[in-house]
gemmi code that builds the backbone of each chain (N, CA, C; Angstrom):
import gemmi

chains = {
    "A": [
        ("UNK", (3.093, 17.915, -32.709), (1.813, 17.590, -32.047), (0.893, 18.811, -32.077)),
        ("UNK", (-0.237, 18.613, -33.027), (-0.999, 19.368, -32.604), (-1.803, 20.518, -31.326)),
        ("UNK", (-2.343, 21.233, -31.238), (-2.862, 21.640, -29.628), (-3.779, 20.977, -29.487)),
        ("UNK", (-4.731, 20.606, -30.010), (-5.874, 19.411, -29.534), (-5.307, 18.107, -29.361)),
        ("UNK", (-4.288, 17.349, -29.752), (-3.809, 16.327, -29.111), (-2.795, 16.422, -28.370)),
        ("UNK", (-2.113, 17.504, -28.103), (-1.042, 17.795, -26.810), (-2.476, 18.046, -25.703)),
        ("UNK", (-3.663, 18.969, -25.937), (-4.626, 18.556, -24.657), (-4.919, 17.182, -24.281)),
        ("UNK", (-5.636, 16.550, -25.436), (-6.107, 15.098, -25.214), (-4.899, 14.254, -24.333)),
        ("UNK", (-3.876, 14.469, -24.812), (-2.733, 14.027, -24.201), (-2.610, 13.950, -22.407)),
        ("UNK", (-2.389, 14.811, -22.204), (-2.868, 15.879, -20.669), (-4.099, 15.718, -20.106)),
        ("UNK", (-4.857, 15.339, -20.739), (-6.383, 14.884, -20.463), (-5.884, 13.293, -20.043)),
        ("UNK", (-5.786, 12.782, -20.790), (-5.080, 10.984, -20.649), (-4.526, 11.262, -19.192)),
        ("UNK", (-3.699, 11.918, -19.308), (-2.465, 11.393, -18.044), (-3.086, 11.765, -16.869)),
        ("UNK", (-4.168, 12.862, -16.740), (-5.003, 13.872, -15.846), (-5.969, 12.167, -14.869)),
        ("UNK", (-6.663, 11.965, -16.451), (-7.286, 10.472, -16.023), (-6.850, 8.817, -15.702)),
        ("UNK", (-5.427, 8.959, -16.241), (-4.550, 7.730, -15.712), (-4.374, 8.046, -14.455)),
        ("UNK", (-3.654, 9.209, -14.318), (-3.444, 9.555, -12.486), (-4.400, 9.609, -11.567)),
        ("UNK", (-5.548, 10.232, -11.690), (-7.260, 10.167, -10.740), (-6.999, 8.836, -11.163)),
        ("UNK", (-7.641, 8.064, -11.510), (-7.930, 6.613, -11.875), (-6.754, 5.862, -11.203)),
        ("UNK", (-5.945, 6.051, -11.128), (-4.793, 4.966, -10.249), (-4.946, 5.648, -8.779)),
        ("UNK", (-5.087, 6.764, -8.361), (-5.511, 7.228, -6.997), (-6.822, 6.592, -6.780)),
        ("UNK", (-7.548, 6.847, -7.517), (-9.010, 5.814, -6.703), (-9.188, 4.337, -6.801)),
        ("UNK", (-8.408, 3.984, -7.468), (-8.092, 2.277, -7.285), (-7.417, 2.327, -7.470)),
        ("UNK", (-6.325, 1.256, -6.884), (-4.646, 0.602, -6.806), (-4.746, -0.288, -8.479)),
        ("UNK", (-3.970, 0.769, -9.129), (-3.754, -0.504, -10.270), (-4.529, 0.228, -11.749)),
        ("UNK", (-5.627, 0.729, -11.269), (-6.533, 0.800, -12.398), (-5.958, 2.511, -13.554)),
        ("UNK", (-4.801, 2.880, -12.880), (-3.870, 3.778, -13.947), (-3.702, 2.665, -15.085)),
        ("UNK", (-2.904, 1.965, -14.535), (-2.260, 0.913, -15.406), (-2.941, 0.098, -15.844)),
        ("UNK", (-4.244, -0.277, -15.800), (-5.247, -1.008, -16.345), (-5.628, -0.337, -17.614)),
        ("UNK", (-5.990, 1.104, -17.485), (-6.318, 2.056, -18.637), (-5.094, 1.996, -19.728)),
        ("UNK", (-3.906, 1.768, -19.233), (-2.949, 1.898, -20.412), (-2.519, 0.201, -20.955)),
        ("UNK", (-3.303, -0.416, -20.850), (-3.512, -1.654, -20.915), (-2.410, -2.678, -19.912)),
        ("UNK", (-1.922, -2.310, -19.521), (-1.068, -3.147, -18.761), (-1.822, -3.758, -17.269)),
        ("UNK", (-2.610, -5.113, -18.405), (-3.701, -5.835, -17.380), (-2.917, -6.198, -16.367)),
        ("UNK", (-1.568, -6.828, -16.583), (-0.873, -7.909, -15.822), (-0.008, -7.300, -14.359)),
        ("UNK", (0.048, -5.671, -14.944), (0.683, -4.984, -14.269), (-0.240, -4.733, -13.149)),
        ("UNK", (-1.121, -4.261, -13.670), (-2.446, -3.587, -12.437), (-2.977, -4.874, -11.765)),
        ("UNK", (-3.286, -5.949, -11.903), (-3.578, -6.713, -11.311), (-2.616, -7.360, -9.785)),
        ("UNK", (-1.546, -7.092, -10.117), (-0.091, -7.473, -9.161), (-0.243, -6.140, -8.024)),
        ("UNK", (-0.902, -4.579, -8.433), (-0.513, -3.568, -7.764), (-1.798, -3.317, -7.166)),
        ("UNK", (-2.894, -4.180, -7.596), (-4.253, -3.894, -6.687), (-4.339, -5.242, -5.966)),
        ("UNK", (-3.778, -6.210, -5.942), (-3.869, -7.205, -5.250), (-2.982, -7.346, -3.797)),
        ("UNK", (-1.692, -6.615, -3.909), (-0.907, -5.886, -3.333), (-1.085, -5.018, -2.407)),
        ("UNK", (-1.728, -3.893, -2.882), (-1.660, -2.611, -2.395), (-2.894, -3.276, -1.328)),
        ("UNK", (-3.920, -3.053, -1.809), (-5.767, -3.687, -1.149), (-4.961, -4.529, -0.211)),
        ("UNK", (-4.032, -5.959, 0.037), (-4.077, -6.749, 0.549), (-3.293, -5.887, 1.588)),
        ("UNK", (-2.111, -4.844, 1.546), (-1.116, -4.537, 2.299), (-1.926, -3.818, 3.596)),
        ("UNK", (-2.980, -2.888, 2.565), (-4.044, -1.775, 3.425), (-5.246, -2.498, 4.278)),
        ("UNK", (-5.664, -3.845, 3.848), (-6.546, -4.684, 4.456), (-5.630, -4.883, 5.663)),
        ("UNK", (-4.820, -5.734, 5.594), (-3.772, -6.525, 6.585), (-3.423, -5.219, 7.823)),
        ("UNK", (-3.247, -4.327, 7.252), (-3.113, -3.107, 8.252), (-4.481, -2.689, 9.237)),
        ("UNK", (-5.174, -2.418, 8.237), (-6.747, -2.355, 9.382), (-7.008, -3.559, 10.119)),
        ("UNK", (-6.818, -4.501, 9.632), (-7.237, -5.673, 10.533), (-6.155, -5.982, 11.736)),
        ("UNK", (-5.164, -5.980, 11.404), (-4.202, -5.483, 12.405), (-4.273, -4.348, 14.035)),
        ("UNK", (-4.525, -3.448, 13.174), (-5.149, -2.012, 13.783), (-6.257, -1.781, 14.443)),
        ("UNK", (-7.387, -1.625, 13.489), (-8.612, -1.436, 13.311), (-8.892, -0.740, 12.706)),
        ("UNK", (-9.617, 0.074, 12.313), (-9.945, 1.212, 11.457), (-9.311, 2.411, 11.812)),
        ("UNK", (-9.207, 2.058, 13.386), (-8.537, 3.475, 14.427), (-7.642, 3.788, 14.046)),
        ("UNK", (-6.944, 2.920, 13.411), (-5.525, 3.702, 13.012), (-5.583, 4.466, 11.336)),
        ("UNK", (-6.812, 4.935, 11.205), (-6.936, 6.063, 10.447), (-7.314, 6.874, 11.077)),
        ("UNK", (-6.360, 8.058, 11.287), (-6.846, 9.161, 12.403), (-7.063, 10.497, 12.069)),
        ("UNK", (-7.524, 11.189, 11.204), (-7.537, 12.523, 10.822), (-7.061, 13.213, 11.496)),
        ("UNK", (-7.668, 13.418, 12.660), (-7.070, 14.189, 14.008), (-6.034, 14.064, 14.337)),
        ("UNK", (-5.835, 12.764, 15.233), (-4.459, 12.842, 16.615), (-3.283, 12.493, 14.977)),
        ("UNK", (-3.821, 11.408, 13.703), (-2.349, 11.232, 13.320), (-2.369, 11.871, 11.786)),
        ("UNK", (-2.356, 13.112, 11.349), (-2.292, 14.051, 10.431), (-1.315, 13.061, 9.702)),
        ("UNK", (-0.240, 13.547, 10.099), (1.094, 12.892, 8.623), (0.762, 11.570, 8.429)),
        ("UNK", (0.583, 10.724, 9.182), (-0.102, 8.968, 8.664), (-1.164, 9.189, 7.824)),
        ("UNK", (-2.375, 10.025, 8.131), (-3.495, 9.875, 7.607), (-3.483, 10.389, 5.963)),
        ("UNK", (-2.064, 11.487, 5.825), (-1.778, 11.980, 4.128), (-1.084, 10.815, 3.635)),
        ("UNK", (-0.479, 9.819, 4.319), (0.035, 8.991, 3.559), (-0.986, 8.102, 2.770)),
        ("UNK", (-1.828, 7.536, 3.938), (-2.928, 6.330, 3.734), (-4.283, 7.047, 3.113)),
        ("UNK", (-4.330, 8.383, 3.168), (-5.061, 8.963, 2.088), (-4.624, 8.626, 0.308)),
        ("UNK", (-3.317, 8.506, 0.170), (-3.139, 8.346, -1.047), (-3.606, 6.817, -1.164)),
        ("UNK", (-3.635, 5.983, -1.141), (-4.232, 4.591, -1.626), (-5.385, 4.598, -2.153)),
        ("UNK", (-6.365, 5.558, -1.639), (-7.549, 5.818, -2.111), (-8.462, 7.041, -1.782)),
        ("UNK", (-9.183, 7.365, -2.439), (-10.074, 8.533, -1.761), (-10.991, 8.083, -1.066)),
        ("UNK", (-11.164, 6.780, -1.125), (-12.276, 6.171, 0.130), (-11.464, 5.806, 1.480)),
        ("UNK", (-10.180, 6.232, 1.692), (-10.097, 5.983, 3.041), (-10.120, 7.243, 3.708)),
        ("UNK", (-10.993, 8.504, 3.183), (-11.265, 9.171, 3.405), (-12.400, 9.406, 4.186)),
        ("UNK", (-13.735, 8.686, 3.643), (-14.618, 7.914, 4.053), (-14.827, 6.742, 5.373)),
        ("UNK", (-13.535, 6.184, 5.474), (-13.012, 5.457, 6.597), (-12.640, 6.664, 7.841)),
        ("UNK", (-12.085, 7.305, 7.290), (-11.603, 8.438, 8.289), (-12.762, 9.540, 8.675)),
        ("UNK", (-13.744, 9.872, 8.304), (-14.867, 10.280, 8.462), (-15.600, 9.486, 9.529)),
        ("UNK", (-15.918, 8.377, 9.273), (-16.381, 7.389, 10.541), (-15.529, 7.623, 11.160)),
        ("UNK", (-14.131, 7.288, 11.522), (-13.622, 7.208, 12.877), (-13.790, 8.354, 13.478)),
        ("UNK", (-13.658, 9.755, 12.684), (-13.544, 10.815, 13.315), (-14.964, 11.149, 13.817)),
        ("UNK", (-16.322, 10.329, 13.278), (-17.122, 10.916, 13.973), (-18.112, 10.064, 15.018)),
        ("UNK", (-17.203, 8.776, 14.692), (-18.121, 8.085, 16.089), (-17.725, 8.106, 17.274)),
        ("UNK", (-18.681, 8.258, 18.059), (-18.103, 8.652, 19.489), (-19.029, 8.376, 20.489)),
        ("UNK", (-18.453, 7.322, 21.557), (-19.668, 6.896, 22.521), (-20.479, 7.595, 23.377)),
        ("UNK", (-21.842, 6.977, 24.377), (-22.293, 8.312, 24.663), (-21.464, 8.982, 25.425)),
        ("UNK", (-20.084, 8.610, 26.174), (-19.789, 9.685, 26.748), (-18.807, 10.769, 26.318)),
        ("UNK", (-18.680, 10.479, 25.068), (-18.266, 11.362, 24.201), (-16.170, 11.126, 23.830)),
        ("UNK", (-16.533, 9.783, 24.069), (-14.771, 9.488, 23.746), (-14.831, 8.712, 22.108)),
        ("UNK", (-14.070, 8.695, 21.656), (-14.073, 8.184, 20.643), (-14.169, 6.728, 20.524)),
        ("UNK", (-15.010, 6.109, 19.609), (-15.321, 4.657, 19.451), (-14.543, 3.759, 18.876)),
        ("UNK", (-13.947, 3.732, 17.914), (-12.608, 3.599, 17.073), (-11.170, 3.893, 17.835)),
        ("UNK", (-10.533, 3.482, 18.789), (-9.402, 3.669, 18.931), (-8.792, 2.360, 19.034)),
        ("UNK", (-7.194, 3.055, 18.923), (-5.989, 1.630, 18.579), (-5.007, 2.385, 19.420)),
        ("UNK", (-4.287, 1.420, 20.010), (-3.353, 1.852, 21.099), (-2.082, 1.298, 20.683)),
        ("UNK", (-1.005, 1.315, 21.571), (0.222, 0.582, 21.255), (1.126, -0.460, 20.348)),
        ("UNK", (1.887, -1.577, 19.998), (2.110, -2.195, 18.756), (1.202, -2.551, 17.915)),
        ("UNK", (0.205, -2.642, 17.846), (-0.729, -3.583, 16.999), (-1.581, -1.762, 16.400)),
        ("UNK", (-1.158, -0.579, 16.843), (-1.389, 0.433, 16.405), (-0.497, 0.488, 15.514)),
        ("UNK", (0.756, 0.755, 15.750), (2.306, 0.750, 15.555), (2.071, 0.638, 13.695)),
        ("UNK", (1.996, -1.004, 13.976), (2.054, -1.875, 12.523), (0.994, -1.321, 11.935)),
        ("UNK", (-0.238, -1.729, 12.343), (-1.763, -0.676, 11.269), (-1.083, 0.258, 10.894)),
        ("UNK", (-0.774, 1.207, 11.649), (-0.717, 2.438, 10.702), (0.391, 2.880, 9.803)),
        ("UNK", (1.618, 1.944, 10.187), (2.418, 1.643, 9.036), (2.338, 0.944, 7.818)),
        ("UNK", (1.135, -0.489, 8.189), (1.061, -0.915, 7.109), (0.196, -0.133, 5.991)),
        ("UNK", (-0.771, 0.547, 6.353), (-1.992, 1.229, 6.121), (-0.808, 2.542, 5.050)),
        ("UNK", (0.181, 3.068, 6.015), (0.818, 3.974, 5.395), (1.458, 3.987, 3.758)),
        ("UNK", (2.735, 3.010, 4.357), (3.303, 2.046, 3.477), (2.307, 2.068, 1.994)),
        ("UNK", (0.869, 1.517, 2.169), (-0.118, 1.075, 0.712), (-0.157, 2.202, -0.091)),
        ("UNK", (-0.120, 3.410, 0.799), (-1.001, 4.351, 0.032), (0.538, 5.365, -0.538)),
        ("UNK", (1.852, 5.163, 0.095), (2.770, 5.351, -0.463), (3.482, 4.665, -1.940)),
        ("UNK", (3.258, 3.013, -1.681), (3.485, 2.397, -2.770), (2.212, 2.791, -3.704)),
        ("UNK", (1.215, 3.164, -3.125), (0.209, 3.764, -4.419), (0.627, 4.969, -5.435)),
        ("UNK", (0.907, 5.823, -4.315), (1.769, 7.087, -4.725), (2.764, 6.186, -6.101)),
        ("UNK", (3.772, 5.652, -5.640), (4.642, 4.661, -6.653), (3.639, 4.491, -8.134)),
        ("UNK", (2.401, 3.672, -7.728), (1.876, 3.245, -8.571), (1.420, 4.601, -9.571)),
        ("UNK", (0.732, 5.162, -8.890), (0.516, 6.460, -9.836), (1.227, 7.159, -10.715)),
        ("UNK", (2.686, 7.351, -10.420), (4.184, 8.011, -11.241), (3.784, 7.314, -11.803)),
        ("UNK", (4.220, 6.216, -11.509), (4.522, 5.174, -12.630), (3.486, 4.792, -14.099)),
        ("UNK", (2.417, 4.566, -13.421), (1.123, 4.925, -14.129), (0.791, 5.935, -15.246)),
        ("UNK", (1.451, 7.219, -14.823), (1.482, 8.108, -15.460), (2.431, 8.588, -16.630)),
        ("UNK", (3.775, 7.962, -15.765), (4.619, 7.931, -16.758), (4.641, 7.144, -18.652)),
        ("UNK", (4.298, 6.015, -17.908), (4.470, 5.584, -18.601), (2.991, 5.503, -20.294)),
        ("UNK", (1.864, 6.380, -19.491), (0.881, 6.918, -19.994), (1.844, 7.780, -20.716)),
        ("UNK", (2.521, 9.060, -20.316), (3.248, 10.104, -21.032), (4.293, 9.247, -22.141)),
        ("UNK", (4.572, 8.333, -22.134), (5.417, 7.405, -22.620), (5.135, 7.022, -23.901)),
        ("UNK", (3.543, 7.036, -23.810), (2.971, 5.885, -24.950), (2.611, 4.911, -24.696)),
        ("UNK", (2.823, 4.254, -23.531), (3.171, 2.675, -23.340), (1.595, 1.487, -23.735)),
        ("UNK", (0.240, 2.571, -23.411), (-0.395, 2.114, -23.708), (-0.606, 1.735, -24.722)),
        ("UNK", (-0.146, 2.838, -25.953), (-0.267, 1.975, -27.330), (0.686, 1.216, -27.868)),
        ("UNK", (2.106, 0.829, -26.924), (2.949, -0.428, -27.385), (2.993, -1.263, -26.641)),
        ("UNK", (3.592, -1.353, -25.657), (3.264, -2.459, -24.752), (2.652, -3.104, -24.798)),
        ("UNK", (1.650, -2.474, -23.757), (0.184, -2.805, -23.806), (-0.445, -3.947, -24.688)),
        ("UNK", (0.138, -3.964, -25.906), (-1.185, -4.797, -26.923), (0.144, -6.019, -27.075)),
        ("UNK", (1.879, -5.510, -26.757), (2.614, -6.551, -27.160), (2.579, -7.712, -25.676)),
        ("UNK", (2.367, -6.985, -24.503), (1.816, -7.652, -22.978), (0.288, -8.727, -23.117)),
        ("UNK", (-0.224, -8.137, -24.229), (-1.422, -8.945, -24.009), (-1.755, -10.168, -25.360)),
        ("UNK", (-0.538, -9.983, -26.289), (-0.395, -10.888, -27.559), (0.182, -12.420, -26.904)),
        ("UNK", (1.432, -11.583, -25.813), (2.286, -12.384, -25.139), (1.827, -13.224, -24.396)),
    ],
    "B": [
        ("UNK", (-26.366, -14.808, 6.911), (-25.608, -14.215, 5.712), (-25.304, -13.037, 6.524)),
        ("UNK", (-26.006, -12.000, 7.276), (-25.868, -11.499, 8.314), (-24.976, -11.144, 9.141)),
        ("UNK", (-25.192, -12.088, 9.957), (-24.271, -12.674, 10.754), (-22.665, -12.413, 10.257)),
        ("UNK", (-22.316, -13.098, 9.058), (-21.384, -13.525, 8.395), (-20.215, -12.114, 8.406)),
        ("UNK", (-21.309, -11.197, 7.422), (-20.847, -9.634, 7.404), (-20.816, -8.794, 8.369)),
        ("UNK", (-21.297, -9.522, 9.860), (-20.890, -8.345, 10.875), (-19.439, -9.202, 11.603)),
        ("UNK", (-19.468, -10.400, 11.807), (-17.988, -10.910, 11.997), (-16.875, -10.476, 11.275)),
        ("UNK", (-17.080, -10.363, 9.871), (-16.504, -9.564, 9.269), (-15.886, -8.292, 9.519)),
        ("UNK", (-17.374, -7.402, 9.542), (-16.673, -5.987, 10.057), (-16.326, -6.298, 11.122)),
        ("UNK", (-16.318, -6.867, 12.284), (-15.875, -6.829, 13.529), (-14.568, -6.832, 13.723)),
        ("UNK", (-13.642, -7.805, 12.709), (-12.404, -7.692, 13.062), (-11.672, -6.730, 12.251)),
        ("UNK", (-12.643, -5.889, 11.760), (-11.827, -4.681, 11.293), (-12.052, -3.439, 12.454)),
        ("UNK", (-12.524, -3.888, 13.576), (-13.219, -3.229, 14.831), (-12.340, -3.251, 16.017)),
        ("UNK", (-12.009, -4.595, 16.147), (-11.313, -4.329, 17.175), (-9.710, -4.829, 16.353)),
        ("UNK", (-8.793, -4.039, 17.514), (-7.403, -4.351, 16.680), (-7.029, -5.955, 17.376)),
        ("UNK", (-5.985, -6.575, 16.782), (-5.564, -7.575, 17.252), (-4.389, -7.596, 18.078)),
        ("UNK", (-3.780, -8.303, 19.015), (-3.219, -8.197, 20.031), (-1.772, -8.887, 19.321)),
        ("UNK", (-0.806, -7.549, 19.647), (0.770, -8.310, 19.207), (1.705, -7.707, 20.282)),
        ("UNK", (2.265, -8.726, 20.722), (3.255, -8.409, 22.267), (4.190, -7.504, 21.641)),
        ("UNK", (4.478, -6.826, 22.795), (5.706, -5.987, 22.648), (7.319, -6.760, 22.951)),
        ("UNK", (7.464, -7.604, 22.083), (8.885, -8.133, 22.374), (9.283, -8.090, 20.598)),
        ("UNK", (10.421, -9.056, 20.830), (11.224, -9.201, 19.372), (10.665, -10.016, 18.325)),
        ("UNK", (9.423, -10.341, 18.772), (9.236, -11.517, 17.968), (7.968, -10.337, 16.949)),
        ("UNK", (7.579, -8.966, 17.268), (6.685, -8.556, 16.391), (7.503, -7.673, 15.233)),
        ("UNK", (8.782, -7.974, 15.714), (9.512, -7.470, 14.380), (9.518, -8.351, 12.798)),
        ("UNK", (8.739, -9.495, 13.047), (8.258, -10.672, 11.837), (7.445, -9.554, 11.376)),
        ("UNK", (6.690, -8.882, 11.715), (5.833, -8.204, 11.259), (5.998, -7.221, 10.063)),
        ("UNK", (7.524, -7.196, 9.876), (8.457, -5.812, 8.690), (8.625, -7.114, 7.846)),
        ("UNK", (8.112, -8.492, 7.524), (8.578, -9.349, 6.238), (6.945, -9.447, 5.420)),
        ("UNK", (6.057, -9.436, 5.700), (5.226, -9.179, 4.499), (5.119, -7.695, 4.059)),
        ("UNK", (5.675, -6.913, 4.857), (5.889, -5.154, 4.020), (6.786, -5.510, 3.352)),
        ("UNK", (7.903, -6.122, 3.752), (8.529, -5.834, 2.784), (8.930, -6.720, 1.463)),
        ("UNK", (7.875, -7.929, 1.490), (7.379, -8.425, 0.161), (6.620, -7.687, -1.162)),
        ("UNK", (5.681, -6.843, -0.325), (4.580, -6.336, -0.738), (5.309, -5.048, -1.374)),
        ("UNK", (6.381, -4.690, -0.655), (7.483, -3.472, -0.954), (7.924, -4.163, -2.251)),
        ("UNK", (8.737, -5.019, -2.261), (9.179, -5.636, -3.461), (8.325, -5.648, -4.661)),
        ("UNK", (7.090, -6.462, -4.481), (6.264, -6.641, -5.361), (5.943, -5.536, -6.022)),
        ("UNK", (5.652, -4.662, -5.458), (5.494, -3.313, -6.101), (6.369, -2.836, -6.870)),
        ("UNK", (7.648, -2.401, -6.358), (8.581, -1.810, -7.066), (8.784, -2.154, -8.209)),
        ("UNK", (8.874, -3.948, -8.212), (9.396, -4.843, -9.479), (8.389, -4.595, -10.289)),
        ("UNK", (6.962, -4.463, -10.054), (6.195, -4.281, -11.012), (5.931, -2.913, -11.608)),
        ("UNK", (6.422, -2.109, -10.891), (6.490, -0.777, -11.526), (7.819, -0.692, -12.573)),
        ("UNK", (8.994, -1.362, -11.833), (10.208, -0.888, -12.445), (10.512, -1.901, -13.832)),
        ("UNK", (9.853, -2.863, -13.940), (10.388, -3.945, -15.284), (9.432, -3.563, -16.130)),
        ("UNK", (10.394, -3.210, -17.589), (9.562, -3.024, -18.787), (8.652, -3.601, -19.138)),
        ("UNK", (9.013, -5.111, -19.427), (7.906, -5.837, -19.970), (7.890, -6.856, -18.599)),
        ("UNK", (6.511, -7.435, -18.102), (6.489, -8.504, -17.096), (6.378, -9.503, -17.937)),
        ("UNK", (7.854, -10.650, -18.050), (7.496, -12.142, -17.949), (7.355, -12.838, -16.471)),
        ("UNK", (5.993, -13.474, -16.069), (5.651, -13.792, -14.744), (7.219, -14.744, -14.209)),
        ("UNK", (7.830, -15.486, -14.609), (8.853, -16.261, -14.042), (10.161, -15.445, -13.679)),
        ("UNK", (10.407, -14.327, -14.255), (11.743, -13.481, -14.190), (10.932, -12.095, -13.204)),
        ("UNK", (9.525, -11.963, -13.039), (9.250, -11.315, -11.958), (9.332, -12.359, -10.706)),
        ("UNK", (9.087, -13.155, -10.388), (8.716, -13.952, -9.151), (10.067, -13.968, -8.876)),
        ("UNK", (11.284, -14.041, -10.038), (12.665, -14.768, -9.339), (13.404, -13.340, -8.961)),
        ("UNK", (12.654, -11.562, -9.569), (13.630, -10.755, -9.301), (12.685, -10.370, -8.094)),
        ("UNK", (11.422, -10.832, -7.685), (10.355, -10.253, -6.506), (11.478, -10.920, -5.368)),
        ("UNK", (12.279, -12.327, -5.662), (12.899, -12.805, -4.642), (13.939, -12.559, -3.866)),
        ("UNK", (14.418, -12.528, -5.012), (15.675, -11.210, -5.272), (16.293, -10.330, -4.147)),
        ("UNK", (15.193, -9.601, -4.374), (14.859, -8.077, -3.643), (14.328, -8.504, -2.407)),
        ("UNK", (12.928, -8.752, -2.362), (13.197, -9.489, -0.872), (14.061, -10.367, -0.150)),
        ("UNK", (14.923, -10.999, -1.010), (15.722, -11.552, -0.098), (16.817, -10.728, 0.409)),
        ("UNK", (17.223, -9.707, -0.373), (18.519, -8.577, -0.014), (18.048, -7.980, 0.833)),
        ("UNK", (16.858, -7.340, 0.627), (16.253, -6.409, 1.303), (15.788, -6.946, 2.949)),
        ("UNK", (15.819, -8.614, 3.206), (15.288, -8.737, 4.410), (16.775, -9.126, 5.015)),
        ("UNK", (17.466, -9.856, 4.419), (18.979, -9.588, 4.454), (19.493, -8.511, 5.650)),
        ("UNK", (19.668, -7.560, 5.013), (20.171, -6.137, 5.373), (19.524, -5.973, 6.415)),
        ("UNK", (18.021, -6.019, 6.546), (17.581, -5.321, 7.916), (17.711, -6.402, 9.082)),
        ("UNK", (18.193, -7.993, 8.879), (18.711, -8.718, 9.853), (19.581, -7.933, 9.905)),
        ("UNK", (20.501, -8.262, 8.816), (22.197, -7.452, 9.579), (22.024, -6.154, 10.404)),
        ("UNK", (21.281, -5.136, 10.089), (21.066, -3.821, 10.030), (20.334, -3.947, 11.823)),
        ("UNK", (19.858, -4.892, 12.157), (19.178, -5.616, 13.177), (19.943, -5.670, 14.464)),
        ("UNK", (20.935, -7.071, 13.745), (21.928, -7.643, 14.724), (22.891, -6.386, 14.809)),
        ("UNK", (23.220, -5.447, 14.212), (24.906, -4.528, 13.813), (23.795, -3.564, 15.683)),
        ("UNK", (23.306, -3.070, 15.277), (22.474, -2.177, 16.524), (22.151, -2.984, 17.943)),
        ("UNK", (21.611, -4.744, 18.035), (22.075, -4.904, 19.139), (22.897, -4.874, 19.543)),
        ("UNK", (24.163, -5.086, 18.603), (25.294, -5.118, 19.412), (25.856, -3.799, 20.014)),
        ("UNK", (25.971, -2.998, 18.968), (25.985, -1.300, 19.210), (25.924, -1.039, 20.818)),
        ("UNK", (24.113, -1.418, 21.596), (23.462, -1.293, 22.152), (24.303, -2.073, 23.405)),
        ("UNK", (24.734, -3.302, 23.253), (25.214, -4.081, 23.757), (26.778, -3.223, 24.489)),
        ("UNK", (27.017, -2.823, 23.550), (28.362, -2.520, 23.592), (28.563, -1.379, 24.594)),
        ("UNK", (27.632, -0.344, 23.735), (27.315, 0.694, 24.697), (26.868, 0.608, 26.411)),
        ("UNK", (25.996, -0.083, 26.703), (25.161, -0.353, 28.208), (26.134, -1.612, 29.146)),
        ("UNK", (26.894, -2.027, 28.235), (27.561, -3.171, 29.258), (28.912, -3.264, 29.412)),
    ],
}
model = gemmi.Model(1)
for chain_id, residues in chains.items():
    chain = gemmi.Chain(chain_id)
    for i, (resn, *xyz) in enumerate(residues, 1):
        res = gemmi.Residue()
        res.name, res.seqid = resn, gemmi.SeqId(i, " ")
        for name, pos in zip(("N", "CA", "C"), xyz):
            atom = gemmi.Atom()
            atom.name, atom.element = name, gemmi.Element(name[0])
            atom.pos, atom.b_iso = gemmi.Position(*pos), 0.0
            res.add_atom(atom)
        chain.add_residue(res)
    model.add_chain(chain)
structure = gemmi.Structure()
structure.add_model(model)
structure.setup_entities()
């Protein structure tokens, strides 16, 4: 392998991995595996929806819940953005507007967790199989099929 | 149309109400579908949709399996212990 295609290479996998961190699925979309990414963004989105609605948004907590919030950070870089609002709305008397309390916290922020862990999943995997080749075999034998 | 999209956000606003008894432990069987689903689709080479749905079942079914047993083995534990 050349050094300009051992970079390009590394470049690929650089952009399969960002690209499956900012959407569930869309690693594996780039390496053509439509059928795959479609199952892991329908999934993941539905697991992380079902959790906020559960929750509320509150149970993205920058602050009070650090280790939850690195988990459910990985699903996306926009629940980063989610976590920005919670952390900065605050009523006038200065308590926070966004809060979630007891079981129905519990589950949000597990389910919320859980997505952005199986994202994590999705990404290896994503990547791997980018390092693999898979996009140029699979891929075209997944979509003949 | 309005309207529509603030009902919307709303119930991503307030959380929803789940008792604290045994019955919100239903709550660990769509994780751990969604657990399944994932894995299987990461871990099988090629996806034929009929041999994913029957190994997605598979797995969730072992997997919800175990955490009954894994469930009942600790009340009793619990049982055993306090009485």
């Amino acid at each position: 392998m050349t050094a300009q295609k051992k970079l390009d290479h590394v470049l690929l996998l650089a952009v399969v991995g960002l690209a499956a961190w900012a959407v569930p699925g869309a690693g594996h979309l780039l390496i053509k595996e439509r059928l795959r990414a479609a199952i892991i963004f329908v999934t993941i989105t539905a697991t992380f929806v079902t959790g906020l609605y559960v929750g509320s948004i509150g149970v993205i907590d920058p602050v009070g819940a650090k280790p939850w919030y690195m988990a459910q950070m990985l699903t996306s870089p926009a629940v980063g953005l989610l976590g920005h609002v919670t952390e900065t709305a605050v009523t006038a008397d200065g308590q926070q507007r966004y809060v979630s309390y007891g079981r129905c916290s519990d589950v949000g922020q597990i389910y919320t967790s859980v997505a952005g862990l199986l994202n994590l999943l999705c990404i290896l995997s994503a990547v791997y199989m980018a390092y693999c080749g898979r996009g140029e075999m699979i891929g075209e034998e997944e979509h003949d099929g | 149309m309005t309207a529509d999209w603030g009902i919307l956000a709303r119930a991503f606003v307030d959380p929803i109400h789940i008792p604290t008894d045994p019955t919100s432990v239903v709550w660990m069987f769509p994780l751990l579908l969604a657990i399944a689903i994932v894995y299987k689709a990461t871990k099988m080479r090629v996806l034929f949709p009929l041999k994913f749905i029957k190994e997605v079942a598979v797995l969730f079914g072992t997997v919800s399996a175990f955490m009954v047993f894994l469930g009942a083995a600790l009340i009793f534990l619990v049982k055993l212990i306090t009485e």
